[in-house]
N, C-alpha and C positions, 0 to 999 in steps of 0.2 A: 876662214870665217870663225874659226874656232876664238880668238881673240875679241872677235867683235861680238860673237852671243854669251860672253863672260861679262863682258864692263858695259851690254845692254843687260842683262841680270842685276849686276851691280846695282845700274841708276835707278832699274825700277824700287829694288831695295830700298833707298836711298829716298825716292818722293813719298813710299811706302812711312817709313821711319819719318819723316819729316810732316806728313801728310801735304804737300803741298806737289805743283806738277812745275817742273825746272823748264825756264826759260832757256833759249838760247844761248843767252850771257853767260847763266849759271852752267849751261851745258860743258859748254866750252871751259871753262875755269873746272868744271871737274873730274871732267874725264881725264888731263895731264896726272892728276892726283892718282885717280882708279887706276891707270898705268903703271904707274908707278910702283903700288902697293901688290896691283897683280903677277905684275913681273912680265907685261906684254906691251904691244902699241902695234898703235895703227897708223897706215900711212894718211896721207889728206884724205882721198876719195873715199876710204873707209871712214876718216874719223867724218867726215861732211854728211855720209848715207848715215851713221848710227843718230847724229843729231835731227836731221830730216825724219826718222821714223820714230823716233823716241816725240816729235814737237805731233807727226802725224797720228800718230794714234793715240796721244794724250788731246789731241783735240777734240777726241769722241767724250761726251758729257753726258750722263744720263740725273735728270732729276730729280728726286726724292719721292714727287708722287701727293697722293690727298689721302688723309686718313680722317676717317667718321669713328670716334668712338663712342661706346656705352658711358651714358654719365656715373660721376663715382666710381671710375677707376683710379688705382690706385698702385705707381710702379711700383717694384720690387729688388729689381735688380743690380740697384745701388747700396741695396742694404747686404747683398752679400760679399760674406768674406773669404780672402782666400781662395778666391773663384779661378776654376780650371779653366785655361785657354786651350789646352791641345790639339782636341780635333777641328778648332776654327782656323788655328795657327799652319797648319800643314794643309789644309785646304787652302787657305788664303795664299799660300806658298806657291800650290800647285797651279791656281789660276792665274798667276804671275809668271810662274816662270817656266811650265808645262802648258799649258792651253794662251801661256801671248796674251792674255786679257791684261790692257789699259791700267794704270794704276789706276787714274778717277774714279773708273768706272769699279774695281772692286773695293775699291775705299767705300763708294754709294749701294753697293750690293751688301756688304755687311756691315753699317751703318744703319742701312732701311732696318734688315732682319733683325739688328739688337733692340728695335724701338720694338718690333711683331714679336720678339721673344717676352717684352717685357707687358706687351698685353697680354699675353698668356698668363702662368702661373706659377709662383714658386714650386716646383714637385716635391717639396719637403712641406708644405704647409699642411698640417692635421687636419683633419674635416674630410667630409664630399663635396667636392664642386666641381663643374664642368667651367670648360671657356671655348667658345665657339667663335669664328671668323672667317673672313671671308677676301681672300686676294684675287685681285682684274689687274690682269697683265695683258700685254695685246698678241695675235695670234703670231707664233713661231718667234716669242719676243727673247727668248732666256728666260722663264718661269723656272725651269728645272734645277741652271746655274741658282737662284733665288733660291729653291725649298732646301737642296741640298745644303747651302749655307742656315738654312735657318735648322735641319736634323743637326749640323755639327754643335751649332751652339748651346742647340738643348742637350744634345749630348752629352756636354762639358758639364752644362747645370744640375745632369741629375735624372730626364727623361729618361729610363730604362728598354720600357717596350716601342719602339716607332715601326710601325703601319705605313706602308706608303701602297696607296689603294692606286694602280698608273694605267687606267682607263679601261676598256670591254676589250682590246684587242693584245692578239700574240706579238703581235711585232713592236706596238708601243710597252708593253711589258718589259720582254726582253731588252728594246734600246734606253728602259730607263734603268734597269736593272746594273748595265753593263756603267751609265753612267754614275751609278750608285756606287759601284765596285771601286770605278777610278776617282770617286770624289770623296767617298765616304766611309766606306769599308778598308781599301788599301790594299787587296788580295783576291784575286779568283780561284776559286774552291775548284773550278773545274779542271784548269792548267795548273793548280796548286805553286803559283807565283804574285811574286807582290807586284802589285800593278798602282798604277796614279798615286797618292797621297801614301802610300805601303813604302815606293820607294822614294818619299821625304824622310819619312820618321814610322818605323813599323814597330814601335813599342810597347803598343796598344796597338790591337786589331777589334772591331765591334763582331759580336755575333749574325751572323746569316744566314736564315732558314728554307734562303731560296737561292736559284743561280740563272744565269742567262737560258739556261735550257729547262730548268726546272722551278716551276711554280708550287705553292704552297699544297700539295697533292695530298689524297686519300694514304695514299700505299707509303706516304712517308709518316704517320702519325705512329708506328710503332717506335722508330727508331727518334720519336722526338719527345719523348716522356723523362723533358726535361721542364722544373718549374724554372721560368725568366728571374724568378729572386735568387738562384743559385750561382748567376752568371755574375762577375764581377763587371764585365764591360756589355753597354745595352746593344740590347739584341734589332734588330732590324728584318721586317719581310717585304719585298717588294710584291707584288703579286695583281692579280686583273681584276678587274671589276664585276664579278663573274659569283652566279649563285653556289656553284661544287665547292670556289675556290674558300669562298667566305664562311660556308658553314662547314670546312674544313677549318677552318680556324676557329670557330665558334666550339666545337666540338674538341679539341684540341685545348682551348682557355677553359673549357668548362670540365675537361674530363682530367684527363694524366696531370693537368700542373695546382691541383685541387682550388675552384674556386674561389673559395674563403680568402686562401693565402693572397687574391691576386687582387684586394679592394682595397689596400693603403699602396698599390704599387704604380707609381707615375707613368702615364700611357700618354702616348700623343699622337693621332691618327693625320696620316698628312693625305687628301684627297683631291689627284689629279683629273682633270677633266671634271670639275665636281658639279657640273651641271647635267650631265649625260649619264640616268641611270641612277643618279644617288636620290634626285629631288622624288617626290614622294606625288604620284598621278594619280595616287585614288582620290574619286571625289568624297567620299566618306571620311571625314578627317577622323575616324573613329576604328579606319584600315590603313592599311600600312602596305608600299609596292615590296616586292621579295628583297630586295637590293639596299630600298632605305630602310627597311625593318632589320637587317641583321646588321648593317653598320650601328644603328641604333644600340642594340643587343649588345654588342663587344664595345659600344661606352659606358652598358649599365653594368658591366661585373665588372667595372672597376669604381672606386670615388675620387680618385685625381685622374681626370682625365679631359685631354683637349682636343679638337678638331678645327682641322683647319683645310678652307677648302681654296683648290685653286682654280682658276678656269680665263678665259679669254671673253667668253660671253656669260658674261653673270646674269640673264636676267631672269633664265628660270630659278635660281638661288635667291634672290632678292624676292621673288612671288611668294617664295614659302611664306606660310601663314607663321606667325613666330609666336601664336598661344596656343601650338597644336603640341598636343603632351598626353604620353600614353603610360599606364601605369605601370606596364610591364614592360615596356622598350624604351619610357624616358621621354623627352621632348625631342623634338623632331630639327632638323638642321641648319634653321636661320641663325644667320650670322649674327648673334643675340650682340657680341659684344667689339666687333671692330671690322668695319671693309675698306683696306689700302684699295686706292688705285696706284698697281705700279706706271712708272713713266719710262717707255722705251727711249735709248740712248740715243741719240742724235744721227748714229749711221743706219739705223733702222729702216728701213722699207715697209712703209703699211698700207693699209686701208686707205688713209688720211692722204700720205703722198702721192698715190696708187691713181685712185679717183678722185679726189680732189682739187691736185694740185696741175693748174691748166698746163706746165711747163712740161709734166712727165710726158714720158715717149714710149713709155712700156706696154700701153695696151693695142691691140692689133684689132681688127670686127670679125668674126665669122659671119657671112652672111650666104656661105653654098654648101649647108651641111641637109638639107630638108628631105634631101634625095637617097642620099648615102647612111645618114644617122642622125635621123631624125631626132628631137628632142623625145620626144614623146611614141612609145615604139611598145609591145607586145613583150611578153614572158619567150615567146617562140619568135621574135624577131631573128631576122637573118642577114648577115651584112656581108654585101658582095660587091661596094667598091667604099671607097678614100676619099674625104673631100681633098678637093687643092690645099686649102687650106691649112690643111693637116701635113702637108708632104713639104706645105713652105715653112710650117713648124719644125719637121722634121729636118728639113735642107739647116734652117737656121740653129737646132742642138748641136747638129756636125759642125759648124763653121763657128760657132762660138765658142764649145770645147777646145779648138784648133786655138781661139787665139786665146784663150785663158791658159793651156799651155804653154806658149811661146812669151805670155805673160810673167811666168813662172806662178800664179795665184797660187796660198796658200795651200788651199783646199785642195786637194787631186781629184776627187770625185766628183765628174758634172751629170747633171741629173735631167732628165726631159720628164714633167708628168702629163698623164692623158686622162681625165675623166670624165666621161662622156656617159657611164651608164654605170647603174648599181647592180647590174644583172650578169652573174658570173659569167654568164655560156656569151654574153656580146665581147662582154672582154678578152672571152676568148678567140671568139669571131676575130674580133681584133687583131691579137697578135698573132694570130696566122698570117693575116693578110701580110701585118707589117715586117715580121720577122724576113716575109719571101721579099718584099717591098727594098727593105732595107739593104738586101744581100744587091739586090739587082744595083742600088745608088751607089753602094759601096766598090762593087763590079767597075763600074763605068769611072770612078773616078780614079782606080786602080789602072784602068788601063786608059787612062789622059794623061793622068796628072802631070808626065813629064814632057809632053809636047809643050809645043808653043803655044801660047794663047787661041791665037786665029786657028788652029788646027784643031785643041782641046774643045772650042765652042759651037763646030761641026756634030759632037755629041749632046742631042737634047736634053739628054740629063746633064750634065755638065753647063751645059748652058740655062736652067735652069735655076742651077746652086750659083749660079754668076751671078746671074739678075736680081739673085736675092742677096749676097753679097755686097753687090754693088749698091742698093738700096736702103741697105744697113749699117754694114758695117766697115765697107770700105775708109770711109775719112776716119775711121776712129784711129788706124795706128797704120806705121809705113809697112805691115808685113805685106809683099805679092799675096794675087789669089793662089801663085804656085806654091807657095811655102806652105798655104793653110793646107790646101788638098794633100798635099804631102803630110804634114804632121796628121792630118784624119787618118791619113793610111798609117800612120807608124802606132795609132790607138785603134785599128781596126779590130783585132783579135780580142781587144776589153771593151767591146761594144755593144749592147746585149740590149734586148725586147724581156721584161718581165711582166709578170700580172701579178700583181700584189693582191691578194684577199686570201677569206678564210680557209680556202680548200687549198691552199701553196704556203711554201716555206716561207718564211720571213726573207725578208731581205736584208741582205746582212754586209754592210759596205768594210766592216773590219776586217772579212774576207778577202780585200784585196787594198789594204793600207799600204801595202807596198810600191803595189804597181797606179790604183787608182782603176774608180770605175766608172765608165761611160754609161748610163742605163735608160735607157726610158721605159717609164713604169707606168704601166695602166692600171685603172683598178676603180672602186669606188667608196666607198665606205670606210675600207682598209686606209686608206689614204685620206680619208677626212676629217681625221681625229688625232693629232698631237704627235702621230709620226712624222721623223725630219726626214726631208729628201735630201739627201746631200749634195752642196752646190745645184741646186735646182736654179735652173736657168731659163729654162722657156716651158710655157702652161697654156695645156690645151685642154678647155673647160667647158663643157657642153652638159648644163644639169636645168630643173626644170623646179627648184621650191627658194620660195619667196621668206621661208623661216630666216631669221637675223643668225640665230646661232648657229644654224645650220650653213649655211651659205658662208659666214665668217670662219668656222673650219675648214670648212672646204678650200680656204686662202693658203695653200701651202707654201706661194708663193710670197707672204710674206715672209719677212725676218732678213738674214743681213748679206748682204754682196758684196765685200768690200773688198776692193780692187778690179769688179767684175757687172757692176752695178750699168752700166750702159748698154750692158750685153742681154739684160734682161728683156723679154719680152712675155707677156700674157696674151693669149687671145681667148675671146669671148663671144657671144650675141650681145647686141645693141641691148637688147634689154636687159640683161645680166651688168651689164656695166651702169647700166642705170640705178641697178636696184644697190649693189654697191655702194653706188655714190650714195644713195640717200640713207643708208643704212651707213655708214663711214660716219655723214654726219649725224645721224640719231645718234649715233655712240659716242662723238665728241660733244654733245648736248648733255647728254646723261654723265659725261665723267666732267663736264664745266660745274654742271647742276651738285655734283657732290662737292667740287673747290667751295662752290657758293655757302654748302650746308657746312662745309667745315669751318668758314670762316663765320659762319652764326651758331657754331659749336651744336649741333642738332646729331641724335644719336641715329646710330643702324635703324631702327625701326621708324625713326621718321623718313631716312631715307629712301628704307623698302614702302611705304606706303606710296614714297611720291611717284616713285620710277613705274610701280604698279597703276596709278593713274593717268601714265602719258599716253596724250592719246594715239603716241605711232607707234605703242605697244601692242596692239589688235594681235597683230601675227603671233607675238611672244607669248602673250599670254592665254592665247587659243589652245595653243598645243597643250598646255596643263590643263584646260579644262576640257578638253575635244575626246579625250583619249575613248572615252565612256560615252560620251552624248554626241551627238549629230547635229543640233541644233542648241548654241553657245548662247546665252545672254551675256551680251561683253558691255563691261562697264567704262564709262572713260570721266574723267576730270582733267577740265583745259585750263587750270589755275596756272598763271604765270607762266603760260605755251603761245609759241607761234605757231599757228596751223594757216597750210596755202592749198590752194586747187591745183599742186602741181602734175597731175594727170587729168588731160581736157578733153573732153569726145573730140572726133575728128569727122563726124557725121557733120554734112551742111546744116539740117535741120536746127539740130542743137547748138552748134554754133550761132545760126542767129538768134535764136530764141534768148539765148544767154547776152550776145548783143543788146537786142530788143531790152531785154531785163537792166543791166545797167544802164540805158537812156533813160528809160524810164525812170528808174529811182535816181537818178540826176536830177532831172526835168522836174523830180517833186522835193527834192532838196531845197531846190531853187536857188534865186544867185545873192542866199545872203551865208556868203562861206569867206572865211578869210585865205588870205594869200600866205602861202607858208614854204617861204624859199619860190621854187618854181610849184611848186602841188597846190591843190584846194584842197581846204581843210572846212568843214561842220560842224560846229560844236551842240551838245546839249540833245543828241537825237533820240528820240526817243526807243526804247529798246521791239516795242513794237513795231514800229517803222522798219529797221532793221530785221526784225523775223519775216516781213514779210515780205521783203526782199530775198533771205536765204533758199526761203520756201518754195520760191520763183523760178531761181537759181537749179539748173540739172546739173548734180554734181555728178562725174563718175564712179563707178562702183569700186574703183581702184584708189580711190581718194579717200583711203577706210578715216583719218582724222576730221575731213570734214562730211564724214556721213549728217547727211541732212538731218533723219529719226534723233542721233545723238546730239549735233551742235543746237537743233533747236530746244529740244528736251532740258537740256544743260542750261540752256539761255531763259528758258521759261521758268527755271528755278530758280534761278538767280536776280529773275527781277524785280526783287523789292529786297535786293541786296547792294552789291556792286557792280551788279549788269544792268539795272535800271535806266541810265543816262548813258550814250555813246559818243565818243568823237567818229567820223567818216572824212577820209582821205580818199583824193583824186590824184592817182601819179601823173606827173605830164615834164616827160624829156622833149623841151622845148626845143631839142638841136635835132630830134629825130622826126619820122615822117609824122606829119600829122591824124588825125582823127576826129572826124565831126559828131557829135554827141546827138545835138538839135541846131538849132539856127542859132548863130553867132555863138557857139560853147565848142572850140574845137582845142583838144590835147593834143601834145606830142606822145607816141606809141614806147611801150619798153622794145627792146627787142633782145630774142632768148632764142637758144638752138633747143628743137625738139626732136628729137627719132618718133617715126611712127610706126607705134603697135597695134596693130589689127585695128579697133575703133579708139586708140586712145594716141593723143599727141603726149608727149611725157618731157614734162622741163630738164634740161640739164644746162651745161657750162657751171662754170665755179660755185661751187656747194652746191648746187642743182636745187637754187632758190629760186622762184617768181622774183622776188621783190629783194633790196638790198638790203644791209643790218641798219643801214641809217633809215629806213623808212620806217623802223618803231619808236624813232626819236619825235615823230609827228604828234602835235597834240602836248608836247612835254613843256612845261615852263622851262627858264633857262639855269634854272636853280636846280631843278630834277637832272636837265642834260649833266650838268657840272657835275652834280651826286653821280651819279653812273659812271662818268668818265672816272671819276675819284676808285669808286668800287674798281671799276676794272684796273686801274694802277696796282692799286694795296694786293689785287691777287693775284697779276700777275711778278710786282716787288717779292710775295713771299715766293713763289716758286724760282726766281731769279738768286733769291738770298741763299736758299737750298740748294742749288747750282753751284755757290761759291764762288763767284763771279765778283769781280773788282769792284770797289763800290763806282766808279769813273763808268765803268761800260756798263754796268745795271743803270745807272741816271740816263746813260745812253740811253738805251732801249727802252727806259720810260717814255722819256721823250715820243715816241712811234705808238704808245699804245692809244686804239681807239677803242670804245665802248662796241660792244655787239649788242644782239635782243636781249639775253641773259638779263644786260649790266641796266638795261633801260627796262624791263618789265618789272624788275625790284622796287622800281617808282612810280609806278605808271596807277593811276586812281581811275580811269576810265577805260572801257575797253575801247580796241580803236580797229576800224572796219578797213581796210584799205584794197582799192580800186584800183584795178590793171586794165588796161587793152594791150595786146601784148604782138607782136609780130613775129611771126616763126622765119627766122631769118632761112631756115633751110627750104623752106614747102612753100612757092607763088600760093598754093591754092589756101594758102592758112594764114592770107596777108591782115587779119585782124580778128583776134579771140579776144574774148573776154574772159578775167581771172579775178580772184580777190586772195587776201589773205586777214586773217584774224589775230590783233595782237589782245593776249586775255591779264587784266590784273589779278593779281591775288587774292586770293578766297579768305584767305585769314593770315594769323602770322608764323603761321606750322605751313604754309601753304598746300595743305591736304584736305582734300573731300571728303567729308563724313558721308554715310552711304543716302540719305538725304536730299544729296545737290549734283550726285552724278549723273551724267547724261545713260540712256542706254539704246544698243541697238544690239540684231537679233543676228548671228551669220549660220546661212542655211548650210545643208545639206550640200548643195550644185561647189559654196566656196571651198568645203570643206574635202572632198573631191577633189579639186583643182589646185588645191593649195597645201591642206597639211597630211591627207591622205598618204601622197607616190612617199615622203618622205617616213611617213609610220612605218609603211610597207616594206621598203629598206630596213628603216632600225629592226623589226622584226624577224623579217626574213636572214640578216645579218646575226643576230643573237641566237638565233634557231640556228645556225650553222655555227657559230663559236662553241653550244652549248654540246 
């Protein structure tokens, strides 16, 4: 194979230098050349596999993304001259031909960063000035592979001192550390060898003042009174998010390398996880939290100096208040001057495809954990059995490792995570049980695995691992159950129970790069932030907080399986998967809503303003204001939102009452509504009419967007604006069962799959909508429709064009695009009410509820709320408990043991 990963080096060179990614034709016509020149060849079968994998993973595409910038920027980086490529060019070497990454795909990785390099700053430019930003990448997406290329470039430019601040924990430290070494540095200090980019080109090495074992520590400031201006190549510290670590540096910049010297010297602070810890929870915008005050501090003893923060869940980052400015730590770290959204590469596993997408096969239900491990359980809980559940997770790690090796998958290391609890001593609980658990499955398959079937399935446990075999993974490939159980045995000895958290080692998979490691890892918190599991393949996930950003780390299970992607599985609670989904789609609204703002050129702060007013922010923005107070006055603005009742009591009572309530406000409609498609439409209603319907309306308490207190409050200010006059729609699928209103008014029913939770039925199926995206086209002239359709072309043409895509297959894919809510509430001049009866196809006893949903036009043409028009309501004490309390209690209890 040694010929064939020569002239696959070659070709990636080759689309590299060309920029373009070689067809087959072309494949073929160059490879006889590359033979040639190299002095090797290959027979058919090889030459046929090298052009199959070279066409396979150039089909991986990642797009460009959406960038918001500060108006009156002005590039720089065409103006200079003579400009070093070094440390971009042996990175960019390494990801090619060391780490296998896609040419496309690094063409578009350093591409993006030379545009992010150029909203930054020249580091030679005279003056003080800060440049602040702000990168959303999606969880376990390749953030790291991104920053690391954007340190190279600046590097090249002139940056000197780089920061890379890589989150609260040891273990995400260290694994970024190590990835800094092979991407960026080119030498490990600790084995004193050149490693990653060291052995491309080691002619230049950068400075490092920290190592995989060692953080920017106390006990090393004697031997580091060294000033950063005396170093010819820039220096670099990776280090934790942690108060010893920072005001060891603070003390360190301020003491041995003389201040004065250190205020014309170009700094660039790169901040991972920047939403955890950095954002700033005092309500006093006049204090500063210990963690955003010293990051503060080491931008103010410099005058060239940039931040740049990176995170998965931006939304406590976008809350930051962007006039908050202190005179002795400077302004505080809104992304003043540019927020990319990155766009994961096409083989990505996310959120999006996870829960959304009705085709996947990756989620499983927990629903017999109440007994065993409980969601909700005691500081002194005591765990003394398994659910099934959990052992069919288990059965399933073993039998997918087996066939990922027999696969040959890239990766050696398969991974199983378990978290179920943030409380060290359950984890521990834990792996006692499972450790004895595991030894016994392992036993039993040991002593089957070579009988015959009919004799092997006589052992319950064996027959056990069958049943779930057989239900999984059996049709996926021709290997016997006997091969698998056998290959488990031949990875038996690298099979191992860890618990990952603060009081244990890191975990450390380079440890056994060799052989590869089998592990299943418990843990909680440790495991919820930015650490990679390697080859993680099935996720056993039992947590109990409704936080977006919080619950979207905890996704380790996103990021990429390639070659291995069927083999995944997640399991969960019905409700957890719910909140998902609806959280999956809050985020592709929020990163649509930024295309929108970039195509109307609207800067960082009108974006933060808008994101801060949606009203499925509630949770997000609680936690920034909760921290101190008990009882939150939460503001919302529903400009240019769709808000639905997608959680519906499941109490008789309410139910009809809410019944009762839409007949009634039908019956006063009356029947002068025009006919619009199959639905009834009302024009001209007036906006009182409507509140006193809302008001009628028992919303549940889980339905924080359309909290009654706020939607009316909101609507009551608005009415002698553009909420004055309403259109009201009647959905009616004429082909489904019917529903009688009053005499002679009878619709046909939606019908939606609901899980139920305690008193609440809860919408799901695709995007876990009530209502379809064409139901805000109701009420639209046919001149708006067209406008909308148009919008949504133009933005999904440009992300098509940024792709680099034929111009022949982009017309294609025009062709298919339709307008969503987004593309129609840009037009929409009236607000529009719209009316469900809905059929819970799962529950006979839920055979007709009543729902609505709220499509809102725009407030102005910034479309943001002045504080004026915003709706408010109050969340007590009992939510706050229930909801963002258990997860404070974590974060705290977590940083009390790091610290």
């Amino acid at each position: 194979m040694e010929c064939y990963e020569i002239l696959k080096s070659q070709l990636k060179t080759l689309m590299i230098n060309q920029q373009k990614i070689l067809t087959k034709e072309e494949l073929e016509k160059n490879i006889p050349l590359l033979e040639m020149v190299s002095n090797c060849t290959l027979d058919s079968m090889e030459r046929e596999k090298l052009i199959r994998d070279i066409i396979s993973e150039n089909q991986i595409s990642i797009p460009l993304g959406t960038e918001v910038v500060k108006k009156g920027w002005e590039p720089w980086l065409h103006k200079l001259e003579d400009r070093s490529t070094y440390y971009e060019d042996r990175y960019r070497h390494y990801l090619l031909h060391n780490e296998n990454y896609p040419a496309g795909v690094v063409n578009k990785i350093f591409e993006k960063n030379e545009k992010l390099l150029d909203y930054l700053e020249n580091p030679y430019r005279e003056g003080k000035w800060i440049k602040k930003g702000l990168v959303m990448g999606y969880v376990q997406s390749g953030k790291t592979a991104n920053y690391i290329s954007l340190i190279n470039k600046a590097a090249d430019v002139g940056y000197k001192l780089i920061i890379l601040i890589a989150g609260i924990h040891n273990n995400l430290r260290e694994q970024t550390q190590k990835r800094v070494n092979e991407g960026f540095i080119g030498f490990d200090n600790l084995e004193k060898n050149y490693i990653g980019v060291g052995l491309v080109d080691h002619k230049r090495i950068p400075g490092s003042l920290t190592s995989t074992l060692n953080d920017f520590k106390k006990t090393n400031l004697q031997s580091l009174g060294i000033n950063p201006k005396d170093y010819n190549e820039p220096i670099i510290l990776v280090i934790k998010k942690n108060y010893s670590t920072l005001n060891n540096i603070l003390n360190w910049l301020k003491g041995t390398t003389r201040e004065e010297k250190l205020s014309d010297y170009p700094l660039l602070i790169i901040d991972d996880e920047a939403d955890n810890a950095s954002v700033n929870t005092k309500k006093n915008p006049d204090e500063a939290t210990k963690i955003n005050r010293q990051i503060r501090e080491i931008l103010a003893l410099f005058h060239r100096r940039c931040y740049v923060g990176y995170t998965a869940t931006p939304f406590a980052n976008i809350f930051i208040n962007p006039d908050n400015e202190d005179d002795e730590i400077g302004e505080d770290l809104f992304p003043e001057d540019f927020i990319i959204a990155l766009e994961a590469p096409s083989n990505y596993i996310g959120a999006k495809k996870i829960f959304l997408d009705e085709d996947s096969d990756i989620l499983r239900k927990i629903e017999d954990n109440e007994v065993c491990l409980p969601v909700k359980h005691r500081a002194d809980f005591r765990v003394e059995c398994l659910p099934q559940s959990l052992y069919t997770a288990v059965y399933l790690f073993l039998l997918s490792g087996a066939v990922k090796r027999l696969r040959n998958v890239k990766n050696r290391h398969h991974s199983m995570l378990i978290n179920v609890s943030f409380r060290i001593s359950v984890q521990e609980q834990i792996k006692t049980l499972l450790d004895e658990d595991l030894r016994k499955i392992l036993n039993s398959i040991r002593f089957n695995h070579k009988k015959d079937l009919h004799a092997m399935l006589k052992n319950d446990t064996v027959a056990g691992i069958y049943s779930v075999w057989e239900g999984e993974y059996k049709d996926k490939d021709s290997y016997s159950f006997q091969e698998i159980l056998e290959e488990i045995i031949n990875y038996e000895r690298l099979t191992k129970v860890l618990v990952i958290n603060s009081k244990n080692e890191p975990l450390r998979y380079s440890d056994y790069d060799d052989t590869g490691l089998n592990v299943i890892a418990i843990g909680g918190y440790s495991l919820s932030r930015g650490f990679t599991l390697e080859g993680l393949t099935v996720s056993y996930f039992l947590r109990n907080t409704q936080m977006y950003d919080t619950l979207l780390q905890m996704g380790r299970w996103f990021g990429y399986r390639d070659g291995y992607d069927d083999l995944c599985r997640v399991f969960m609670r019905p409700e957890a998967i719910e909140w998902y989904g609806y959280i999956a789609e809050v985020v592709e609204e929020l990163k649509e809503e930024l295309k929108i703002m970039e195509y109307y050129k609207r800067s960082p702060r009108d974006y933060g303003l808008k994101i801060k007013d949606h009203p499925a922010s509630l949770i997000v923005t609680a936690r920034n204001k909760m921290y101190s107070a008990r009882d939150a006055l939460v503001e919302v603005c529903y400009s240019n939102k769709l808000i639905e009742t997608r959680v519906l009591s499941s109490k008789k009572n309410v139910i009809k009452d809410n019944l009762d309530t839409v007949k009634q406000f039908v019956y006063e409609l009356g029947r002068d509504y025009i006919p619009n498609s199959n639905n009834y439409l009302w024009e001209n209603i007036s906006a009182d009419t409507v509140l006193g319907f809302l008001k009628q309306f028992k919303n549940h308490p889980l339905n924080q967007s359309t909290d009654t207190g706020a939607l009316t409050n909101y609507i009551e200010k608005g009415k002698e604006y553009e909420l004055n006059s309403w259109d009201v729609a009647l959905v009616n699928i004429s082909k489904n069962e019917s529903y009688t209103l009053y005499d002679g008014f009878t619709i046909g029913k939606i019908e939606r799959n609901a899980p139920l939770e305690d008193d609440a039925i809860v919408i799901s199926g695709k995007n876990h909508r009530v209502g379809q995206p064409s139901d805000e086209r109701i009420g639209l002239s046919q001149e708006d429709i067209n406008a909308a359709k148009e919008l949504a072309v133009s933005l999904k043409k440009m992300k098509l064009e940024e792709e680099g895509l034929p111009e022949e297959e982009i017309n294609e894919k025009l062709q298919k695009v339709k307008p969503i809510g987004n593309h129609y509430r840009e037009f929409r001049k009236k607000p529009l009410l719209i009316l469900y009866i809905v059929k819970v196809k799962n529950a006979e006893e839920f055979d007709s509820v009543a729902a609505y949903g709220i499509s809102f036009p725009k407030i102005s043409e910034n479309d943001i709320c002045d504080s004026s028009r915003k709706g408010f309501y109050k969340v007590n004490q009992r939510w706050w408990e229930e909801y963002i309390k258990p997860t404070w209690d974590e974060l705290e209890e977590v940083i009390e043991d790091e610290e």
